[in-house]
N, C-alpha and C positions, 0 to 999 in steps of 0.2 A: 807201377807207373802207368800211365794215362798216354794210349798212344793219337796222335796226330788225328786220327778221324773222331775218336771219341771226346778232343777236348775243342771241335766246333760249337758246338751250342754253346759249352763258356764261353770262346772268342764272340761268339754274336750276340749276349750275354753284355759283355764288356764294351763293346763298342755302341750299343744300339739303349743302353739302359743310359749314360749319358748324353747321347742325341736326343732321347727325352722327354729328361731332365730339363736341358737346355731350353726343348722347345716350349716344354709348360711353363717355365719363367720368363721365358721372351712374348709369350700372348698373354699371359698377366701385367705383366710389365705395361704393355700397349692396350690394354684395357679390352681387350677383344671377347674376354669373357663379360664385360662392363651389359645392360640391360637397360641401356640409355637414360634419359630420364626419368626422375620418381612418379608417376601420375596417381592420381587422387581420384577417389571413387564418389559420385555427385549422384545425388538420387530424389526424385521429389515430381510435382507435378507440372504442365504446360496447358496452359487454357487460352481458348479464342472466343474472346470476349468474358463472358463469363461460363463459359459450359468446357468441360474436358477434350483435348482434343482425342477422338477414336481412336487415331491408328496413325502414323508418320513417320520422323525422326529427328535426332537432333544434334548437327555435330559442333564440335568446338574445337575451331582456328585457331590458331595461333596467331595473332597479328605481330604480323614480320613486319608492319611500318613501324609499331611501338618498340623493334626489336626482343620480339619473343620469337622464339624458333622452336620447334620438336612437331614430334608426333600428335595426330588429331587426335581427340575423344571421338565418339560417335554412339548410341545407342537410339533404339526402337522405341516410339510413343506408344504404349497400347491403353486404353480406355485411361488418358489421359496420366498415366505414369510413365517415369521414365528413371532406366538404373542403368551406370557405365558398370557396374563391376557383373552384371549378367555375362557380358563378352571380354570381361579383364579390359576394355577400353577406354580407360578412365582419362581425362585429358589432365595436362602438365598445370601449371599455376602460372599466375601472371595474364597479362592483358589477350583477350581472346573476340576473337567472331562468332558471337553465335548462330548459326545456322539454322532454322527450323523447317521443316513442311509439314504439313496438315491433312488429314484424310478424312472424310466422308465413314467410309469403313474400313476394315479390309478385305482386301478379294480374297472371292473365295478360293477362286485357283491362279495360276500364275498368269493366263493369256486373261484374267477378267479387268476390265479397266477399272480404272479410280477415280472417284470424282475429288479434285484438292479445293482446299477449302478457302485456302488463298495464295498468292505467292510465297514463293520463299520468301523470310522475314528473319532478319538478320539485326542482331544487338551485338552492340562493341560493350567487353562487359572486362571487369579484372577480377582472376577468379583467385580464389585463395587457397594457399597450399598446404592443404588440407580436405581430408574426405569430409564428407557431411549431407548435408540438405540443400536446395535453392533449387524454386519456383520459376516457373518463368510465365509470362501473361503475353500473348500477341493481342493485339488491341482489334476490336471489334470494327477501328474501321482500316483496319490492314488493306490494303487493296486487292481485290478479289482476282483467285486467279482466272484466267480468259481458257474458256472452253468452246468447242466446238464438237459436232455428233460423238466424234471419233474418238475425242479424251481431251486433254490441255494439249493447249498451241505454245 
């Protein structure tokens, strides 16, 4: 027979293996393990004008007026490509803001400035929910951004 000190671990055994239990079905349940929504991995090229843009980025909004909600995309322009699934941040489907900026180059180090090649340039676009391809073109007479010695104002 199993005296009283030796039959602890079953008792906390018994008590604590049902606690759980419970608790991994009650955060299933509530979707807590859920990875929000599906996003879509978008890769292809951005041009200003007709020539690749260098160096920038380009994110994709969500337009909450169109009622689209979630998480942004976002990735890096370099020598005028662009890939969400580098950073797994692929944006959702449905009606969105594109977002772009434009670089000259990139710096070499982090305190070096940038010359931007125009303003931010923004297209309302509806993406589809699905991984794939799609270009994007800022038009050559985008309006230029406004600089001064120091960098953009």
């Amino acid at each position: 027979m199993l005296s009283p000190k030796d039959m602890r671990p079953l008792r906390y055994v018994q008590i604590c293996l049902p606690v759980l239990i419970l608790a991994v079905a009650f955060t299933s349940f509530l979707g807590c393990g859920d990875d929000g929504p599906k996003r879509y991995d978008l890769s292809g090229s951005v041009t200003f004008g007709d020539d690749p843009i260098p160096a920038g980025t380009i994110v994709f909004e969500p337009d909450s007026s169109k009622g689209n909600s979630g998480p942004q995309g976002v990735a890096q322009i370099v020598d005028g490509k662009f890939d969400t699934s580098d950073g797994d941040k692929g944006p959702i489907g449905g009606p969105h803001i594109v977002r772009i900026t434009g670089f000259a180059s990139l710096p070499e180090s982090e305190n070096d400035p940038v010359q931007p090649l125009f303003q931010e340039y923004n297209i309302e676009i509806d993406l589809p929910t699905e991984s794939g391809p799609m270009d994007f073109k800022v038009p050559a007479d985008a309006p230029q951004a406004r600089t001064y010695e120091g960098g953009e104002i």
